[in-house]
PyMOL Python script that loads the backbone (N, CA, C, O; Angstrom):
from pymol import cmd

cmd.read_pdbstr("""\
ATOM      1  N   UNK A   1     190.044-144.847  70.400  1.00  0.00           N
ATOM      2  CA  UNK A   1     190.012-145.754  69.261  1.00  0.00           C
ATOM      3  C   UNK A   1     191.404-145.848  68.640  1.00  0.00           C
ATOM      4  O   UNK A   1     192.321-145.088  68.950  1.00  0.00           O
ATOM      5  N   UNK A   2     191.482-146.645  67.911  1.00  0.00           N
ATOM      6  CA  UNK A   2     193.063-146.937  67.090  1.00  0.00           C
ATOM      7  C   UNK A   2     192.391-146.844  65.713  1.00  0.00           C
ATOM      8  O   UNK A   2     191.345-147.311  65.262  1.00  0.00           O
ATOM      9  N   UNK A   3     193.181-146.219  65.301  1.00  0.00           N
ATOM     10  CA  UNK A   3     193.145-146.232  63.469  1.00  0.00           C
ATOM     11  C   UNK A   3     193.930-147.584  62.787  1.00  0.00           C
ATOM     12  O   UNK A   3     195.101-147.821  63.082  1.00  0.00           O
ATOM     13  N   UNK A   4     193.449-148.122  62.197  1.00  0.00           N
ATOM     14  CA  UNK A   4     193.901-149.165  61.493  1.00  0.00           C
ATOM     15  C   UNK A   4     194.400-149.089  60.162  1.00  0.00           C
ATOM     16  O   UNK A   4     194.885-150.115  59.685  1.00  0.00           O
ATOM     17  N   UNK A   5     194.360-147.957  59.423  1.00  0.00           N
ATOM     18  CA  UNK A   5     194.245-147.382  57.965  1.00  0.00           C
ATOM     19  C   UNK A   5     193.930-146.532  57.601  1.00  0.00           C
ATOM     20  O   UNK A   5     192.881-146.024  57.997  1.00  0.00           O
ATOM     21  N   UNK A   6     194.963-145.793  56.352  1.00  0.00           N
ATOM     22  CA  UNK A   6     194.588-144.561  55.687  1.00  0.00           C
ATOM     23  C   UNK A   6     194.103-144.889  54.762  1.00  0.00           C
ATOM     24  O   UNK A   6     194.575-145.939  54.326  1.00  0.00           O
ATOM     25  N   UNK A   7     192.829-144.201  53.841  1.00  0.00           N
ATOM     26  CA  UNK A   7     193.208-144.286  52.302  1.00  0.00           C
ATOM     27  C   UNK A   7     192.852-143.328  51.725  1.00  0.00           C
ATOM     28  O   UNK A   7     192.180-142.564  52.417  1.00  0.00           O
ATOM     29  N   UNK A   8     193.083-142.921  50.346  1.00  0.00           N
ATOM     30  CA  UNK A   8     193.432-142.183  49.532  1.00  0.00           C
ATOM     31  C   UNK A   8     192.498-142.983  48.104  1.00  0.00           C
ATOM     32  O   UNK A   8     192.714-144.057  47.544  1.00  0.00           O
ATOM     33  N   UNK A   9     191.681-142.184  47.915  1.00  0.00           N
ATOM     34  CA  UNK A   9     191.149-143.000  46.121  1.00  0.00           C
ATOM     35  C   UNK A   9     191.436-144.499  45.887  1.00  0.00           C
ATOM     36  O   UNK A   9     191.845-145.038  44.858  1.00  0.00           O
ATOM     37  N   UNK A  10     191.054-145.172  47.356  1.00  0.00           N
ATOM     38  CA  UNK A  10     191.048-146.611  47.447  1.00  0.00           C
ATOM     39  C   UNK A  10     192.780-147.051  47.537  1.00  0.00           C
ATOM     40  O   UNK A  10     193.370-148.102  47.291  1.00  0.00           O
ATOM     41  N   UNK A  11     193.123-146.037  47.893  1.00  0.00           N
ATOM     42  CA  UNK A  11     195.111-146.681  47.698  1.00  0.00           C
ATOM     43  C   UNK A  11     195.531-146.590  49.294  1.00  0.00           C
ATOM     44  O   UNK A  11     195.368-145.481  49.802  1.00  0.00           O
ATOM     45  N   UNK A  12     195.997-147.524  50.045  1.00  0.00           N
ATOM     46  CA  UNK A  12     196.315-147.297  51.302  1.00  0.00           C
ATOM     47  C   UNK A  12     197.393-146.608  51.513  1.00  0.00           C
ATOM     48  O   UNK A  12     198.306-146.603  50.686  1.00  0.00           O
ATOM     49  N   UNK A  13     197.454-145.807  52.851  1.00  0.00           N
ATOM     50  CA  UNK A  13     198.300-144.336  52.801  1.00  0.00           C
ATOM     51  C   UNK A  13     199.206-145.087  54.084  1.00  0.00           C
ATOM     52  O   UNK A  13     198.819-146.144  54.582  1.00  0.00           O
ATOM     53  N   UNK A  14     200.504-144.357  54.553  1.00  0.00           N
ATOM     54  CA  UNK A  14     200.883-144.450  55.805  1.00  0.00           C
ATOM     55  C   UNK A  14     200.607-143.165  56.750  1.00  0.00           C
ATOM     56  O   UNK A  14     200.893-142.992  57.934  1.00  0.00           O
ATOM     57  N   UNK A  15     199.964-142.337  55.836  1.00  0.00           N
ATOM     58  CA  UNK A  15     199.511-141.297  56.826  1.00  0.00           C
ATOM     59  C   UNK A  15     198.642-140.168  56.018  1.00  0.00           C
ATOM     60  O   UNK A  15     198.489-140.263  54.800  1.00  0.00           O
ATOM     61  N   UNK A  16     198.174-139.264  56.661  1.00  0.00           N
ATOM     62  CA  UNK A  16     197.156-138.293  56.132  1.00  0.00           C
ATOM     63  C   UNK A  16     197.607-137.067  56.637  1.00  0.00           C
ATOM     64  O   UNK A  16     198.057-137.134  57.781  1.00  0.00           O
ATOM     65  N   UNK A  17     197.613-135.795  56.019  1.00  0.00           N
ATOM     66  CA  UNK A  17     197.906-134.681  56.245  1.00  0.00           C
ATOM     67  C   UNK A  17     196.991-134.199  56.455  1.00  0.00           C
ATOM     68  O   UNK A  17     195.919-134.755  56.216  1.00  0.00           O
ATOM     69  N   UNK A  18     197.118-132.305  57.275  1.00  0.00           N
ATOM     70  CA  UNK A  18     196.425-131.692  56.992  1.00  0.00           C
ATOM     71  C   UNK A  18     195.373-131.263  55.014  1.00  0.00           C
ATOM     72  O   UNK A  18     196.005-131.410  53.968  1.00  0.00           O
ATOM     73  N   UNK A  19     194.392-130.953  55.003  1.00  0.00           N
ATOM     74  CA  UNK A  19     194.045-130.927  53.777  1.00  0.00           C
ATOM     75  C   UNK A  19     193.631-131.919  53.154  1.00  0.00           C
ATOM     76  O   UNK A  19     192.834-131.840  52.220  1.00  0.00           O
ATOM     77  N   UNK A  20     194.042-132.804  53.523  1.00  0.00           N
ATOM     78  CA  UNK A  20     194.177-134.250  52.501  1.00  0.00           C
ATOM     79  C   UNK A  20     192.540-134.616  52.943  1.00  0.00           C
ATOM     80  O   UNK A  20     192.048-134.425  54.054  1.00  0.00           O
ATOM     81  N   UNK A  21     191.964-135.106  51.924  1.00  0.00           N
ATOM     82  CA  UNK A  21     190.499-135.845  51.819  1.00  0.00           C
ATOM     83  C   UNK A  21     191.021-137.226  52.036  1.00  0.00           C
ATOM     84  O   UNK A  21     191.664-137.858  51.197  1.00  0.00           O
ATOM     85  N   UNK A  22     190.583-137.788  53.632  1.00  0.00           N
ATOM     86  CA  UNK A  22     190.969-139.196  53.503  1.00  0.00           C
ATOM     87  C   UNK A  22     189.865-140.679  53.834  1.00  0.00           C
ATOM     88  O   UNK A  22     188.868-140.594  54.552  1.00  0.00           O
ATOM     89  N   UNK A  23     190.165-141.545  53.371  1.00  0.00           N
ATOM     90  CA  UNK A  23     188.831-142.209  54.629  1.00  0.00           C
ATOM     91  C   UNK A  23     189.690-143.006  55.638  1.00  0.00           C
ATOM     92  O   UNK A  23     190.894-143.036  55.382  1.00  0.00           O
ATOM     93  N   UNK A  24     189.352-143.522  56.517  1.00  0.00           N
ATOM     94  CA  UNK A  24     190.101-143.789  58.045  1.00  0.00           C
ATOM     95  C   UNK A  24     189.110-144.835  58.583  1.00  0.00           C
ATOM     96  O   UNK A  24     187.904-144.784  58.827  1.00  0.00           O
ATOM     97  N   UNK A  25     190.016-145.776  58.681  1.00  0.00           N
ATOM     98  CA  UNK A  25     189.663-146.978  59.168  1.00  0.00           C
ATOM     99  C   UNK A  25     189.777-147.249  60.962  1.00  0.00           C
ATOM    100  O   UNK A  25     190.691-147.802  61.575  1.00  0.00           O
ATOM    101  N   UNK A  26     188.911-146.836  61.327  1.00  0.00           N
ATOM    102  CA  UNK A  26     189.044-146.949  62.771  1.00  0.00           C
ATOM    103  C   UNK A  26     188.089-147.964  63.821  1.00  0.00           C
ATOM    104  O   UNK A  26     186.875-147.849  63.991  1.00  0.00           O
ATOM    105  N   UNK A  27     188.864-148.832  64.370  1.00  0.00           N
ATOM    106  CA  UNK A  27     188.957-149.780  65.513  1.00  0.00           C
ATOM    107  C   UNK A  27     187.556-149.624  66.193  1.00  0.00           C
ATOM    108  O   UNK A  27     187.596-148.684  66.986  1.00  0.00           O
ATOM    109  N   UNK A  28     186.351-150.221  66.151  1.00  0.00           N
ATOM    110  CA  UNK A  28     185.876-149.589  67.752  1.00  0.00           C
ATOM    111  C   UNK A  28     184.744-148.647  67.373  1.00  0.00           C
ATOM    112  O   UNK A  28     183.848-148.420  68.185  1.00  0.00           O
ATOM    113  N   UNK A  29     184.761-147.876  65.701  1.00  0.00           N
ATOM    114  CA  UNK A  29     183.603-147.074  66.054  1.00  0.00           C
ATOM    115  C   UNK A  29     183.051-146.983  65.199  1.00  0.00           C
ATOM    116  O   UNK A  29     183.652-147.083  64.129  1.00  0.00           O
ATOM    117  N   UNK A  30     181.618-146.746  65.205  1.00  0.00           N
ATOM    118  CA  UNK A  30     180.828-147.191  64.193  1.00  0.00           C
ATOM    119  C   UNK A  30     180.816-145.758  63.379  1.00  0.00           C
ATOM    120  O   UNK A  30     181.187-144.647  63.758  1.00  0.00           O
ATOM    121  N   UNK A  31     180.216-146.216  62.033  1.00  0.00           N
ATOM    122  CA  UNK A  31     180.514-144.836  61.126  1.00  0.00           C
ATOM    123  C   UNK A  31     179.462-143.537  61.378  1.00  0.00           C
ATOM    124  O   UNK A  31     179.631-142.390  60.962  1.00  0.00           O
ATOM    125  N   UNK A  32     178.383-144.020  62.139  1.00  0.00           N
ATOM    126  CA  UNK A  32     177.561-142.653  62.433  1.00  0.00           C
ATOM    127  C   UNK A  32     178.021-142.050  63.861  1.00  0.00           C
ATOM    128  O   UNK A  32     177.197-141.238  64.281  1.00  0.00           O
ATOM    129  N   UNK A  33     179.046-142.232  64.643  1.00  0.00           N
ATOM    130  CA  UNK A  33     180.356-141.810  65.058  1.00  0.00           C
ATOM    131  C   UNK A  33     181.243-140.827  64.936  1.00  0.00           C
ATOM    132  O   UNK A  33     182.066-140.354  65.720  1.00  0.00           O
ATOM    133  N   UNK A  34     180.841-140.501  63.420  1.00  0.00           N
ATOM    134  CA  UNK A  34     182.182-139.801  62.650  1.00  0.00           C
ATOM    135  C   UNK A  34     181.337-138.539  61.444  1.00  0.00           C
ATOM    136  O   UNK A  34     180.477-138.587  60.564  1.00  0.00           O
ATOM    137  N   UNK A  35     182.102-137.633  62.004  1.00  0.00           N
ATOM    138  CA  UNK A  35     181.444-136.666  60.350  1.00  0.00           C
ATOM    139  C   UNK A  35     182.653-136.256  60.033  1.00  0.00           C
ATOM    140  O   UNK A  35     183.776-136.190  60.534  1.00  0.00           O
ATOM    141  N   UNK A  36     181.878-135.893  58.655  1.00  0.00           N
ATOM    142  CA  UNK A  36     182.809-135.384  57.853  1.00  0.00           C
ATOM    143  C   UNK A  36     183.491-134.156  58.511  1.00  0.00           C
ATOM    144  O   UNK A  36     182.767-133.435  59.197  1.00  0.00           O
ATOM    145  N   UNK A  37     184.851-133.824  58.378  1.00  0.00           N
ATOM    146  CA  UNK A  37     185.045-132.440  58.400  1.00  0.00           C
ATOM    147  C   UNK A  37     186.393-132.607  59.948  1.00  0.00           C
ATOM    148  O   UNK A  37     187.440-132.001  60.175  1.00  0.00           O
ATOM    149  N   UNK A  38     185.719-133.626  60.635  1.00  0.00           N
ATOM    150  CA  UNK A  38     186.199-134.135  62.257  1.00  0.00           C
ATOM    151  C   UNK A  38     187.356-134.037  62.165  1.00  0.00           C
ATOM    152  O   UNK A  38     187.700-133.881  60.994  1.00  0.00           O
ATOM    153  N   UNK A  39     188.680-134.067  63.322  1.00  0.00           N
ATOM    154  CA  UNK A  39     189.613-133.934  63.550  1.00  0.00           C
ATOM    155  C   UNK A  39     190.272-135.296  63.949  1.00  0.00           C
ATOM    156  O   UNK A  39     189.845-135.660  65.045  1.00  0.00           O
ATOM    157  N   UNK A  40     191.247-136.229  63.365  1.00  0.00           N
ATOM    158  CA  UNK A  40     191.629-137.611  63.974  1.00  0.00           C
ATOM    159  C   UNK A  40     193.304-136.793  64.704  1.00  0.00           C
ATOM    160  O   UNK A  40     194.085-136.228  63.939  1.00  0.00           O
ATOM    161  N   UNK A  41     193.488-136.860  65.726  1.00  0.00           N
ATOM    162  CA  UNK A  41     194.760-136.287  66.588  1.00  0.00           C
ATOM    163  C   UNK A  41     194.964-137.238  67.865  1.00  0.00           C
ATOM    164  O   UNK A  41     194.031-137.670  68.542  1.00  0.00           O
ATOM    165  N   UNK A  42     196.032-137.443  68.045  1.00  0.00           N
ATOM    166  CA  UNK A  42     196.698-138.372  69.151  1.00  0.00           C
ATOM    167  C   UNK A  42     196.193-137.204  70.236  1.00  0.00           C
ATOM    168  O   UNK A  42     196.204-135.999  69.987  1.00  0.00           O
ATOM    169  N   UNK A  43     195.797-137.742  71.353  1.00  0.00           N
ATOM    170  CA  UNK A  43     195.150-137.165  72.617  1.00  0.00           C
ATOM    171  C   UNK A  43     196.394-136.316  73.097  1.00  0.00           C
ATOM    172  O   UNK A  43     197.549-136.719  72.957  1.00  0.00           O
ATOM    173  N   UNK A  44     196.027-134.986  73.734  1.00  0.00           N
ATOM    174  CA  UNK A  44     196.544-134.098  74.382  1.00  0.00           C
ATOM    175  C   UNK A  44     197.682-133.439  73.431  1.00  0.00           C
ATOM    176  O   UNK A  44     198.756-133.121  73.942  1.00  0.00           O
ATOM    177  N   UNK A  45     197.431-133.222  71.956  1.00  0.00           N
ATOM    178  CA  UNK A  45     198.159-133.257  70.917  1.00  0.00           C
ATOM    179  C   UNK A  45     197.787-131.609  70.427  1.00  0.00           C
ATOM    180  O   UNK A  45     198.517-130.739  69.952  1.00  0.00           O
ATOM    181  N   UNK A  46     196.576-131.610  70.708  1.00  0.00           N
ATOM    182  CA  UNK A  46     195.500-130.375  69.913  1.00  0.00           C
ATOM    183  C   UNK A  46     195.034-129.935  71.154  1.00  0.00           C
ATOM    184  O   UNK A  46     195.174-130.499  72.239  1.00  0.00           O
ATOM    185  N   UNK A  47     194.210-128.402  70.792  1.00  0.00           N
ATOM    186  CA  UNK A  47     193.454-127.925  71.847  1.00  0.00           C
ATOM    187  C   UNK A  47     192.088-127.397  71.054  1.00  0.00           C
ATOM    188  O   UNK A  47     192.240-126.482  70.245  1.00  0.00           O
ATOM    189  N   UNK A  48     190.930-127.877  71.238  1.00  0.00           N
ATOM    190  CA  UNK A  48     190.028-127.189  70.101  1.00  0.00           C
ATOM    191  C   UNK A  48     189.369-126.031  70.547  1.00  0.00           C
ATOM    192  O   UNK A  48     189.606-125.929  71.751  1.00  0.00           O
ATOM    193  N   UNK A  49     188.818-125.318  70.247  1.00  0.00           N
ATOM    194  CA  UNK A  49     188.437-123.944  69.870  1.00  0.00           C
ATOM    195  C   UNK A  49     187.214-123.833  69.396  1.00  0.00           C
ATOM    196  O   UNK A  49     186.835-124.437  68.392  1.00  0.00           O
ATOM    197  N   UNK A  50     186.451-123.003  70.123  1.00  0.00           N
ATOM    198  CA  UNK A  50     185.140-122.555  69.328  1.00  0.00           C
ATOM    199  C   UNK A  50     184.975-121.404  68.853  1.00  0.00           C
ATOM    200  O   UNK A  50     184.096-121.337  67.994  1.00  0.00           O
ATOM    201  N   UNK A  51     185.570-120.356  69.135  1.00  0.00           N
ATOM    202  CA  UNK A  51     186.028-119.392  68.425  1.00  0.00           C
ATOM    203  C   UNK A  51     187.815-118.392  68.003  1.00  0.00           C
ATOM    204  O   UNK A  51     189.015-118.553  68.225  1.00  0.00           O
ATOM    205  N   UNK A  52     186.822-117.292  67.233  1.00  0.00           N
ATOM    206  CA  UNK A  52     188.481-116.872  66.912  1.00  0.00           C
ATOM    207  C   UNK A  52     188.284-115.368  66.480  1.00  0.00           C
ATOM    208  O   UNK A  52     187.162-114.943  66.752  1.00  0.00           O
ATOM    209  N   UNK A  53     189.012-114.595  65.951  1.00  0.00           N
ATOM    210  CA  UNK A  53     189.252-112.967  65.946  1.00  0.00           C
ATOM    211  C   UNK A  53     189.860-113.050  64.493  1.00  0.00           C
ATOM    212  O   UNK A  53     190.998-113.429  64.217  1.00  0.00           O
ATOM    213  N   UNK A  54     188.948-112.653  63.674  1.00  0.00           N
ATOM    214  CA  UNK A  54     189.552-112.260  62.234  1.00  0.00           C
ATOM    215  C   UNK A  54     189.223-111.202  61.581  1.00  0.00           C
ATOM    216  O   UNK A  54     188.176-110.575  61.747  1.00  0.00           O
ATOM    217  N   UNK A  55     190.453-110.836  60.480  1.00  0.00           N
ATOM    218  CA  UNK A  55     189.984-109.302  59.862  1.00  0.00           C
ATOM    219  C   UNK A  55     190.076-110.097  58.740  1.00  0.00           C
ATOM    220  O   UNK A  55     190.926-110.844  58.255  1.00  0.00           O
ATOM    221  N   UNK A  56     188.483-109.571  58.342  1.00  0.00           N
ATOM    222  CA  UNK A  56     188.104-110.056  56.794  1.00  0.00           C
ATOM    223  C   UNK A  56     187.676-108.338  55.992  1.00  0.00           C
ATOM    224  O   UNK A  56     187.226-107.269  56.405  1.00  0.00           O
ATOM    225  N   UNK A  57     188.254-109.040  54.323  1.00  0.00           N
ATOM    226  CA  UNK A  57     187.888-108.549  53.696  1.00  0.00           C
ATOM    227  C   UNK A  57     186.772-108.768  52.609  1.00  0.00           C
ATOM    228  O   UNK A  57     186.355-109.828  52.144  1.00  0.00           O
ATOM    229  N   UNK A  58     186.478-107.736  52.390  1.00  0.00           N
ATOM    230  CA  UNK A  58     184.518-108.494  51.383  1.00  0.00           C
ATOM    231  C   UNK A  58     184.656-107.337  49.963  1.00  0.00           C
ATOM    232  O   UNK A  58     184.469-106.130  49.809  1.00  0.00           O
ATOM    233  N   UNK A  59     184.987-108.212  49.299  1.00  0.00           N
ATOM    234  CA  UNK A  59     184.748-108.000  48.032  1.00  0.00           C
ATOM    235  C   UNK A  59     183.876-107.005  47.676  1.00  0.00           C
ATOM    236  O   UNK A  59     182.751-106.973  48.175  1.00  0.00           O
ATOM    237  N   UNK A  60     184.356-105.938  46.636  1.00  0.00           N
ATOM    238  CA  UNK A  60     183.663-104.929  46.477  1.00  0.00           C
ATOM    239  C   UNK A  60     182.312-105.544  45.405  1.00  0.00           C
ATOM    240  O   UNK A  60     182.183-106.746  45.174  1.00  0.00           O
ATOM    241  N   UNK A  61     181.243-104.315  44.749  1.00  0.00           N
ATOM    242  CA  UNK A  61     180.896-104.931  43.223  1.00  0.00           C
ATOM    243  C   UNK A  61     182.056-105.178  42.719  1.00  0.00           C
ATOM    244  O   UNK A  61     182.606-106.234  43.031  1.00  0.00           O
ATOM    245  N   UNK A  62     182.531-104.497  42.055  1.00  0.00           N
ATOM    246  CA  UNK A  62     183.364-104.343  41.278  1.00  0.00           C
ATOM    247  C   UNK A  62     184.251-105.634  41.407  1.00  0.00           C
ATOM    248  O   UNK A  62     184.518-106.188  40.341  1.00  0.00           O
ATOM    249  N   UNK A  63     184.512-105.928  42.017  1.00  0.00           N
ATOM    250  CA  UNK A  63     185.508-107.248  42.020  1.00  0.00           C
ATOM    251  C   UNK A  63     184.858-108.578  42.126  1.00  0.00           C
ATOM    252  O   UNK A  63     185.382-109.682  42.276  1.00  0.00           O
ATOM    253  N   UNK A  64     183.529-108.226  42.009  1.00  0.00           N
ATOM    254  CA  UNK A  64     182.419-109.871  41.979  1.00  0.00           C
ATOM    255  C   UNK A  64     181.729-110.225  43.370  1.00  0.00           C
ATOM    256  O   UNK A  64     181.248-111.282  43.778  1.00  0.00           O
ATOM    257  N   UNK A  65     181.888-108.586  44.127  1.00  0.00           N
ATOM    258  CA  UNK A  65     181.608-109.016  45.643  1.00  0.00           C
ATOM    259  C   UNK A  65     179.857-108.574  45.833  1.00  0.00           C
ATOM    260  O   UNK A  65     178.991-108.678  44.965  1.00  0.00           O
ATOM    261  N   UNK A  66     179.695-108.077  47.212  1.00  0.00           N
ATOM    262  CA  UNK A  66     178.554-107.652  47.627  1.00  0.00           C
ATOM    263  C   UNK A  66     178.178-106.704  46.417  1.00  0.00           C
ATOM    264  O   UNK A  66     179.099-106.180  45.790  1.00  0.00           O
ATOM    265  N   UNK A  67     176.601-106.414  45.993  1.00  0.00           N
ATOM    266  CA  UNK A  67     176.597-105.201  45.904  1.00  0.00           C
ATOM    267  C   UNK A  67     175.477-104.393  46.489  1.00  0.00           C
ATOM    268  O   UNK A  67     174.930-103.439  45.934  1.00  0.00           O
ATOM    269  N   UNK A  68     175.128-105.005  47.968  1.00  0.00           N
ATOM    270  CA  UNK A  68     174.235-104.151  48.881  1.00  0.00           C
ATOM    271  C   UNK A  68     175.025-104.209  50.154  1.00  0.00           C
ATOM    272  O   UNK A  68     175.711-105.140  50.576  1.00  0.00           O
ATOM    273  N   UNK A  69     174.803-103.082  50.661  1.00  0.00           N
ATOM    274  CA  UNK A  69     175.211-103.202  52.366  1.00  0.00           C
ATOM    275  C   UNK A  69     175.140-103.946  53.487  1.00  0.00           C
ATOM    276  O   UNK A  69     174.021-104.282  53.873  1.00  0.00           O
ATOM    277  N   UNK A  70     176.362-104.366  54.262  1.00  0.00           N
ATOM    278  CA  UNK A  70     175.593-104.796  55.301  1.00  0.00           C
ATOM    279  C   UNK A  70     174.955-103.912  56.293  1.00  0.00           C
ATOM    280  O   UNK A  70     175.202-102.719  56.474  1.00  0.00           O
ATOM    281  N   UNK A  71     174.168-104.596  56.863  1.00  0.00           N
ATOM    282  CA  UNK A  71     173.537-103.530  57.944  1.00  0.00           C
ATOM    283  C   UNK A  71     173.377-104.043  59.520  1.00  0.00           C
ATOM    284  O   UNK A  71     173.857-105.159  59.718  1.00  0.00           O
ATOM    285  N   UNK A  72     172.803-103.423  60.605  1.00  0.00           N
ATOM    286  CA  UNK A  72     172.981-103.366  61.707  1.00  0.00           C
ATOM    287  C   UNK A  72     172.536-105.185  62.046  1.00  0.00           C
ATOM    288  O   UNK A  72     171.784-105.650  61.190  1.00  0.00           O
ATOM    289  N   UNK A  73     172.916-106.092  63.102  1.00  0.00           N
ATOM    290  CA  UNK A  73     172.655-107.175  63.290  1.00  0.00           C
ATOM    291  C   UNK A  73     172.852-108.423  62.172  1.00  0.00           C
ATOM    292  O   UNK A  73     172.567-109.586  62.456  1.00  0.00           O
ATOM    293  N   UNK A  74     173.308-108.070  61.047  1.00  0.00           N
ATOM    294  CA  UNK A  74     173.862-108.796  59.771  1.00  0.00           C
ATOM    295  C   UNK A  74     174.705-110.339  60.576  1.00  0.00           C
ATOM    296  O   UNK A  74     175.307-110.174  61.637  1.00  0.00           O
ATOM    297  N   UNK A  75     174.672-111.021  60.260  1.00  0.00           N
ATOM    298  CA  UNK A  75     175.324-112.306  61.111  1.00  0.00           C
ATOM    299  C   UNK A  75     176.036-113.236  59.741  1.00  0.00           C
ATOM    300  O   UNK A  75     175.326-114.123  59.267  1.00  0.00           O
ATOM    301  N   UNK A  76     177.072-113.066  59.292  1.00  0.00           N
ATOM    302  CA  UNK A  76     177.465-113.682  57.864  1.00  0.00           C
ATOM    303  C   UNK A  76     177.684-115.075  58.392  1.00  0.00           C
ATOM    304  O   UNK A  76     177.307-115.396  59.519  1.00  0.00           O
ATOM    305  N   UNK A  77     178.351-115.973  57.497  1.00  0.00           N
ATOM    306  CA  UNK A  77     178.062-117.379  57.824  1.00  0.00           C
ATOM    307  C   UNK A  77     179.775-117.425  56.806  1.00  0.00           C
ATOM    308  O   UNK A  77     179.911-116.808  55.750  1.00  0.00           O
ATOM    309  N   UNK A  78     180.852-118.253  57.425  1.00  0.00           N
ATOM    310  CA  UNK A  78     181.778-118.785  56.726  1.00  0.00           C
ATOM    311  C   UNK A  78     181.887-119.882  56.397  1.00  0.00           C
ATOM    312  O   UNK A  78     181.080-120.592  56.996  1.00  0.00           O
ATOM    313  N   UNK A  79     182.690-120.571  55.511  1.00  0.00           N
ATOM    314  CA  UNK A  79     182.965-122.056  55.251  1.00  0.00           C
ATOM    315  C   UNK A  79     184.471-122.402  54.874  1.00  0.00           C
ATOM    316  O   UNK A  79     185.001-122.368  53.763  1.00  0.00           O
ATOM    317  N   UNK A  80     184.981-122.724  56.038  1.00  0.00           N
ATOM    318  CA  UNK A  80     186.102-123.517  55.527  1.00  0.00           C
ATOM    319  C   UNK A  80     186.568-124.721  55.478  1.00  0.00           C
ATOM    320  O   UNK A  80     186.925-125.369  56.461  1.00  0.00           O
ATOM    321  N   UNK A  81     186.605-125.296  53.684  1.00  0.00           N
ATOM    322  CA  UNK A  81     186.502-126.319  53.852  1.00  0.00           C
ATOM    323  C   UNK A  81     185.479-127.393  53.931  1.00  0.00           C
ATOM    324  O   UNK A  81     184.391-127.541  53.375  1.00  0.00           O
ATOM    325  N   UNK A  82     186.159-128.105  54.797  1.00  0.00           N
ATOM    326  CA  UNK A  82     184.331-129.125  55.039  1.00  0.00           C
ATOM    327  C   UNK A  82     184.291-128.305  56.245  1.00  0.00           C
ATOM    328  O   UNK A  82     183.935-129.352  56.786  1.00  0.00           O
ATOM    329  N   UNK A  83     184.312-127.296  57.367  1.00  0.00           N
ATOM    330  CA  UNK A  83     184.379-127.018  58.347  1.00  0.00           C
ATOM    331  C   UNK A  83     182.699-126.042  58.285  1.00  0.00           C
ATOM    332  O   UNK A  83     182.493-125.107  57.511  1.00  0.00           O
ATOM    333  N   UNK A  84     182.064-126.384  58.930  1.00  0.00           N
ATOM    334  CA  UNK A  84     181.320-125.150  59.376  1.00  0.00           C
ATOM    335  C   UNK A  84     180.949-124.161  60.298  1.00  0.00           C
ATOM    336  O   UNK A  84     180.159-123.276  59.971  1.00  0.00           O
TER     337      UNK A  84
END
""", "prot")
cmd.dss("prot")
cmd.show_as("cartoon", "prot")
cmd.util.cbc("prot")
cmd.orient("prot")
């Protein structure tokens, strides 16, 4: 598809960054096509990924975090972003 347009709070953009909340005017595809959250990248640009290796930290009580344990088979759920 070709993008035809950025915009920004109804203001047309010449481009969109990472982060940036944009809507995207694209050539060719209909809007149930598209979710939120999706990646727009010039082909062979990106490589996507379904997973990854992270050291997280979890909030104590005391700092507004857990205040029960996790336990054996626990499966947490992250959100980044619009990303799920």
């Amino acid at each position: 598809t070709t993008c035809t347009g950025v915009e920004m709070f109804r203001k047309l953009l010449d481009e969109g960054r990472a982060g940036d909340n944009v809507g995207v005017l694209l050539r060719g595809t209909k809007r149930d096509e598209v979710e939120r959250g999706q990646v727009l990248a010039k082909p062979g640009t990106i490589k996507p990924h379904t997973k990854f290796e992270a050291e997280v930290y979890v909030l104590s009580k005391d700092e507004g975090g857990r205040h029960t344990p996790f336990f054996n088979g626990y499966r947490p759920q992250f959100y980044f972003r619009t990303t799920d």
